[in-house]
MDAnalysis code that builds the backbone (N, CA, C; Angstrom):
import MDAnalysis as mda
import numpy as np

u = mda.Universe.empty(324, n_residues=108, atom_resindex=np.repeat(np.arange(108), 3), trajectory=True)
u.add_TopologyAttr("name", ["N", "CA", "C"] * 108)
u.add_TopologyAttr("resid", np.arange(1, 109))
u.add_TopologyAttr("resname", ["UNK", "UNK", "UNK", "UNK", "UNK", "UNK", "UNK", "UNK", "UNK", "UNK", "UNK", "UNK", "UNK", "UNK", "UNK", "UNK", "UNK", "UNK", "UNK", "UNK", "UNK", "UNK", "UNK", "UNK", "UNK", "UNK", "UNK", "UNK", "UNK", "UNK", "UNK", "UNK", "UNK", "UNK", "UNK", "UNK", "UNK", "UNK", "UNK", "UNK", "UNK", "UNK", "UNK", "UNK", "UNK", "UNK", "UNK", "UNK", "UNK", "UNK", "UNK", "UNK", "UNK", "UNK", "UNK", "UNK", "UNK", "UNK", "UNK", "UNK", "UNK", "UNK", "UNK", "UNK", "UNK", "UNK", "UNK", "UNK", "UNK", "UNK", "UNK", "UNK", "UNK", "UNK", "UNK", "UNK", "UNK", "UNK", "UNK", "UNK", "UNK", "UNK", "UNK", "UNK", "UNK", "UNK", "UNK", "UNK", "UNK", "UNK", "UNK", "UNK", "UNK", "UNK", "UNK", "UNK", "UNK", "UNK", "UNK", "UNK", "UNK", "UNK", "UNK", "UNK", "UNK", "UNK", "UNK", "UNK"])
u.atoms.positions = np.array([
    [0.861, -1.171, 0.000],
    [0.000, 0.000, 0.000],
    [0.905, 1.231, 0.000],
    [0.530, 2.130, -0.564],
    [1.433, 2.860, -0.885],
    [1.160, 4.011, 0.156],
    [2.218, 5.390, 0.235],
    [1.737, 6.012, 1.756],
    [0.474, 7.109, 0.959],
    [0.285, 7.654, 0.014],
    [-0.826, 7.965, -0.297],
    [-2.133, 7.147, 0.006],
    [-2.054, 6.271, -0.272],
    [-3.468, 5.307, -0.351],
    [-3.572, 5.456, 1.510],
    [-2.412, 5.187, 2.219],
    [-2.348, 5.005, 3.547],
    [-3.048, 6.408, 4.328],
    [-2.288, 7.390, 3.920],
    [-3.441, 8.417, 4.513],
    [-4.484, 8.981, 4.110],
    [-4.512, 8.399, 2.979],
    [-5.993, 8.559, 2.083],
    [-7.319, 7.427, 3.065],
    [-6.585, 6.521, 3.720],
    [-7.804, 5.745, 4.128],
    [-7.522, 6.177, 5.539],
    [-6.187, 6.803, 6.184],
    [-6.480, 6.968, 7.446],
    [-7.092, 8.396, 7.961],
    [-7.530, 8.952, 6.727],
    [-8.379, 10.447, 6.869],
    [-9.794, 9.882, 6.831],
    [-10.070, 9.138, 5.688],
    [-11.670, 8.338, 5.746],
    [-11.988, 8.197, 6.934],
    [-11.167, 7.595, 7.930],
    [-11.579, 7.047, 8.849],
    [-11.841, 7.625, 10.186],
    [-10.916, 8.750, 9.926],
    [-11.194, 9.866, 10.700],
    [-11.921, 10.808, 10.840],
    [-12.699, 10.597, 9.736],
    [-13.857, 11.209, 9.333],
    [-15.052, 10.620, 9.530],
    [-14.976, 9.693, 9.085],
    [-15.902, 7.926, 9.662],
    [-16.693, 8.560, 11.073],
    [-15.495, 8.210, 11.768],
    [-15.259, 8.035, 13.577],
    [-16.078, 9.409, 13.695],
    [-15.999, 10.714, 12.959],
    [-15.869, 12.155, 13.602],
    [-17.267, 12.218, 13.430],
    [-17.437, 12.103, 12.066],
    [-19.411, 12.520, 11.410],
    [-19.587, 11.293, 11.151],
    [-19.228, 10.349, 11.089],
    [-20.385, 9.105, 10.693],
    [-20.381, 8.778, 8.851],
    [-20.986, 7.573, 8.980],
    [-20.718, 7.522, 7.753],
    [-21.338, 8.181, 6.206],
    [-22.722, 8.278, 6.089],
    [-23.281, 9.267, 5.641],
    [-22.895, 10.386, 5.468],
    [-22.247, 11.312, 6.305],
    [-21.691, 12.324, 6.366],
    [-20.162, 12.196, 5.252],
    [-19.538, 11.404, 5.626],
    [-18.367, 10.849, 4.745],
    [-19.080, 10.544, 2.904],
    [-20.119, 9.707, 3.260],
    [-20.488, 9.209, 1.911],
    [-20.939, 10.895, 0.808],
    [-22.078, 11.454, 1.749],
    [-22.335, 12.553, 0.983],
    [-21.431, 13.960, 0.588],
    [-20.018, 13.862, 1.221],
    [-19.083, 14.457, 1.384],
    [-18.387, 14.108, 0.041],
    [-17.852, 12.779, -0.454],
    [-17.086, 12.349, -1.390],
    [-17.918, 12.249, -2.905],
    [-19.585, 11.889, -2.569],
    [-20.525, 11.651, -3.724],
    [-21.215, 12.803, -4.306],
    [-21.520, 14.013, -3.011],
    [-22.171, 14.668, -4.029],
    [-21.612, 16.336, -3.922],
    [-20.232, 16.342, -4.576],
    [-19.912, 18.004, -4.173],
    [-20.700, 18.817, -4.792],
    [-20.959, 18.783, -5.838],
    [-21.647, 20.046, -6.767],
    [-23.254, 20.232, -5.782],
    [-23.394, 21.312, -5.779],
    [-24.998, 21.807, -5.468],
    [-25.986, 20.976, -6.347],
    [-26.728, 20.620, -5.436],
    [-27.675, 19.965, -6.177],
    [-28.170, 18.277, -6.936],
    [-26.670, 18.221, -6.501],
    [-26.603, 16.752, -7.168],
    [-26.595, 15.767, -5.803],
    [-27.017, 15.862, -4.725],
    [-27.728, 15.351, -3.462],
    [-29.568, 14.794, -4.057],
    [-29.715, 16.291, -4.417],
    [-31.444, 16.139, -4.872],
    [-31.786, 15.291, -5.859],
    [-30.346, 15.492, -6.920],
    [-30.361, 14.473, -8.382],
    [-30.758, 13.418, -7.904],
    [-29.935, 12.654, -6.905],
    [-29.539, 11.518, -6.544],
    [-31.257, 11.049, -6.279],
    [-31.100, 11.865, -5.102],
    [-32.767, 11.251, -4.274],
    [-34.078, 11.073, -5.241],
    [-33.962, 12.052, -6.315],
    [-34.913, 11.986, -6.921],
    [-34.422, 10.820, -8.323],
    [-33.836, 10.634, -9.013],
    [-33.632, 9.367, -9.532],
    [-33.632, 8.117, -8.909],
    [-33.085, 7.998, -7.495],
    [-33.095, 6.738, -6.768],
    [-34.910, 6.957, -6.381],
    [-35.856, 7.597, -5.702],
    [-37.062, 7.730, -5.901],
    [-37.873, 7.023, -6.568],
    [-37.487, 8.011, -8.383],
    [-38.088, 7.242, -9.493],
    [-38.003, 5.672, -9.761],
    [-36.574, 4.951, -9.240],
    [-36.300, 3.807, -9.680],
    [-37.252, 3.036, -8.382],
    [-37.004, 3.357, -7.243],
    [-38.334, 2.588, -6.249],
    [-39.325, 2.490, -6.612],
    [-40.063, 3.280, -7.340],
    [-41.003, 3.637, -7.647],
    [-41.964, 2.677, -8.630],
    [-40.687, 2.955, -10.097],
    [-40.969, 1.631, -10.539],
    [-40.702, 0.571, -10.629],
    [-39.578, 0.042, -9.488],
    [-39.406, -1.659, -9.275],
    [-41.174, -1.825, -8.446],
    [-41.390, -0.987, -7.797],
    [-42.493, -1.237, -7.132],
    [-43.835, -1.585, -7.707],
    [-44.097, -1.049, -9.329],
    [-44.748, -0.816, -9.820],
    [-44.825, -2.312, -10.753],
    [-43.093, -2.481, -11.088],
    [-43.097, -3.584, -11.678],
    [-43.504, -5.174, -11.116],
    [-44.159, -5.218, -9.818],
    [-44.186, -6.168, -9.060],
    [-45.738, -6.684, -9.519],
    [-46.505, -5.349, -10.047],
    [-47.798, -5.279, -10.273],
    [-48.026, -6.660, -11.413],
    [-49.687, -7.109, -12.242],
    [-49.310, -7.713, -13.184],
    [-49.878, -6.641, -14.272],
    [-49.831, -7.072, -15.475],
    [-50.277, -6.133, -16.719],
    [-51.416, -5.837, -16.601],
    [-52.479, -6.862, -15.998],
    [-53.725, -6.230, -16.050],
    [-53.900, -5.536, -15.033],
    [-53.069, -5.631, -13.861],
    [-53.094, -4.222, -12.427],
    [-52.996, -3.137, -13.451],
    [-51.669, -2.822, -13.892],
    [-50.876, -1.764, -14.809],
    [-52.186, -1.261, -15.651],
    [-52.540, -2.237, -16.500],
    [-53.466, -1.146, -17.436],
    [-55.094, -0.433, -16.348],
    [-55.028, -1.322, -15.657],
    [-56.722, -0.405, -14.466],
    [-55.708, 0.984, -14.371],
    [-54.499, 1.159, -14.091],
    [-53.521, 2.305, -13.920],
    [-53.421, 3.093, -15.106],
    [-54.122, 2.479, -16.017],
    [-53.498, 3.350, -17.579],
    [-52.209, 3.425, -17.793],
    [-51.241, 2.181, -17.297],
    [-49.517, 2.148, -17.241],
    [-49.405, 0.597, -18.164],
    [-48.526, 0.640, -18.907],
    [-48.039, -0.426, -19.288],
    [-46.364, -0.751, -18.725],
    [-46.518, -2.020, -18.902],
    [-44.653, -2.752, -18.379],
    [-43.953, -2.422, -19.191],
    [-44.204, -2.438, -20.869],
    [-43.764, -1.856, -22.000],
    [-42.929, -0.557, -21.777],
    [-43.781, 0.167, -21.306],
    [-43.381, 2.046, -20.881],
    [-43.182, 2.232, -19.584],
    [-42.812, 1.755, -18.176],
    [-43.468, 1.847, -16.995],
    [-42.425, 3.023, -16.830],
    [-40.985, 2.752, -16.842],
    [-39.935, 4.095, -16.498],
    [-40.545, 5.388, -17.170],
    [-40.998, 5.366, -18.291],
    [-41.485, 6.622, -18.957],
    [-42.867, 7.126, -18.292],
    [-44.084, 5.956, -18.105],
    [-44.526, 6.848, -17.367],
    [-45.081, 7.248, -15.957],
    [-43.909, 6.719, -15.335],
    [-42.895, 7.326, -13.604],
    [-43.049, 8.291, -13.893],
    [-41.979, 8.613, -15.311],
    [-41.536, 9.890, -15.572],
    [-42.558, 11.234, -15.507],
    [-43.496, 10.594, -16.587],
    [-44.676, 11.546, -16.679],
    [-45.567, 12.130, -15.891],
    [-45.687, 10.681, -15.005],
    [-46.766, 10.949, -13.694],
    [-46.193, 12.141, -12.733],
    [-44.651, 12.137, -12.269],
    [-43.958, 12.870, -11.598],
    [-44.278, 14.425, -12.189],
    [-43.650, 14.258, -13.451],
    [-43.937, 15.714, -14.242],
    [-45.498, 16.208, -14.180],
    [-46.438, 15.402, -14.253],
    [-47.755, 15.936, -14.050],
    [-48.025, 16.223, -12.448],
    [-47.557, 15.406, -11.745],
    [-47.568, 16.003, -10.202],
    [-47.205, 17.631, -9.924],
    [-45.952, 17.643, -10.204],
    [-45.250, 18.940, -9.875],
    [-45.656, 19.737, -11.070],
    [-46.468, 19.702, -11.626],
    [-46.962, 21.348, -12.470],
    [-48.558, 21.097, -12.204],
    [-49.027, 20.342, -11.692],
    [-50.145, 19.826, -10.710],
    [-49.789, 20.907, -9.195],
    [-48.864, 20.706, -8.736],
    [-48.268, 21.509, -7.100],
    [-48.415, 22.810, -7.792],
    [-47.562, 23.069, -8.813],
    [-47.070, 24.696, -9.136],
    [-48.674, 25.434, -9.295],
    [-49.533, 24.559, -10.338],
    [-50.683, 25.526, -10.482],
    [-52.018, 25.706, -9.137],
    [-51.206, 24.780, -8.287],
    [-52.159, 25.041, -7.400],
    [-51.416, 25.716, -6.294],
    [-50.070, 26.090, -6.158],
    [-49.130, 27.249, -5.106],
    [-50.065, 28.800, -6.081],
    [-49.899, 28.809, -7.528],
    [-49.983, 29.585, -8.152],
    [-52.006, 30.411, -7.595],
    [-52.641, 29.261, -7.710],
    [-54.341, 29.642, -7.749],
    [-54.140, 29.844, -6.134],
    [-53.559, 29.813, -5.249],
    [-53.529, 29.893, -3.425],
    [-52.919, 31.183, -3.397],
    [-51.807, 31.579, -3.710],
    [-51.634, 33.048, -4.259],
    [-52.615, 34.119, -4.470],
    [-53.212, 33.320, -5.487],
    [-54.434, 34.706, -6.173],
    [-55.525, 34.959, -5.242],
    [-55.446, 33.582, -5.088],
    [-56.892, 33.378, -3.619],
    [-56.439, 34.346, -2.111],
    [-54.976, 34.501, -2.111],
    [-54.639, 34.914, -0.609],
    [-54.304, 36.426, -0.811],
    [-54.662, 36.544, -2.176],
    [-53.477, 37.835, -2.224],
    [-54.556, 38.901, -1.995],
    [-54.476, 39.835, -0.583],
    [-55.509, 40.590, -0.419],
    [-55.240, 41.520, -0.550],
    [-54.496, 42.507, -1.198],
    [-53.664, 44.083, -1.615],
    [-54.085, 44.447, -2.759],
    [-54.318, 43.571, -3.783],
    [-54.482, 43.509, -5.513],
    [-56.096, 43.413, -5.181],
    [-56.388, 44.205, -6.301],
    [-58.104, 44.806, -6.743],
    [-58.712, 43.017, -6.955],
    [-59.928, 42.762, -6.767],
    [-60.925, 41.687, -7.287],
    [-60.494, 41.725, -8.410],
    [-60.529, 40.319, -8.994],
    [-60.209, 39.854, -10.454],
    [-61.708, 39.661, -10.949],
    [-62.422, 40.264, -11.711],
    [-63.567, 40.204, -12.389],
    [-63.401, 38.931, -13.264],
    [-64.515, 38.307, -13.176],
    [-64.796, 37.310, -14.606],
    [-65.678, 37.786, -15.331],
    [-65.649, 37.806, -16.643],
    [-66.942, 38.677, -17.726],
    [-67.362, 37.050, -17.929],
    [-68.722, 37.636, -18.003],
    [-69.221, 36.410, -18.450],
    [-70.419, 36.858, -19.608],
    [-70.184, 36.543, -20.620],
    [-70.906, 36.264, -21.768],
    [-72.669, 35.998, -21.818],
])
C-alpha cells in the first residue's frame, strides 16, 4: 500500500469516527450543489418503478400504465404532479393575495 493510499484511508476514517458515515459518503458523492437532490430523486423514481413492476399487466393497465413504458410513465406521472403543485401554489396566491383589486370574470 502505498503512503498515499495510507493516509488517504487513514483520513476516511477519521472522518468515519468524527461525522459518521453518511456524512463521509455525501461528502465524497455529491460536491456540486444539487446533485444530493439528483440523486434522491432518480433513486425515488427507480423505487417507484421496481415497485410498480411487481404489479401484473392487467393491475398496470386499471392504472393506464403499461410494463412496456413503466420508467417513462414514472416519468410523466412525476412531471404531471409537480406542475399539478405549481398551479395550485400559483391559484392559493391569487386566492390569498388581499392588496391587488378583485379579479372580475366577464361572463358572456
Amino acid at each position: 500500500m502505498s503512503m498515499t493510499a495510507s493516509t488517504s484511508l487513514k483520513a476516511a476514517r477519521t472522518s468515519y469516527h468524527q461525522h459518521g458515515l453518511i456524512s463521509l459518503w455525501g461528502r465524497l458523492r455529491y460536491r456540486e450543489p444539487g446533485a444530493y437532490d439528483d440523486w434522491l430523486y432518480e433513486r425515488d423514481m427507480t423505487i417507484i418503478t421496481a415497485a410498480l413492476m411487481r404489479l401484473s399487466e392487467r393491475q398496470l393497465n386499471r392504472l393506464g400504465l403499461s410494463r412496456k413504458t413503466l420508467a417513462i410513465d414514472v416519468e410523466d406521472l412525476a412531471l404531471r404532479a409537480e406542475r399539478e403543485a405549481e398551479i395550485s401554489r400559483e391559484v392559493l396566491e391569487l386566492v390569498s393575495d388581499n392588496t391587488s383589486e378583485p379579479h372580475a370574470i366577464a361572463a358572456e
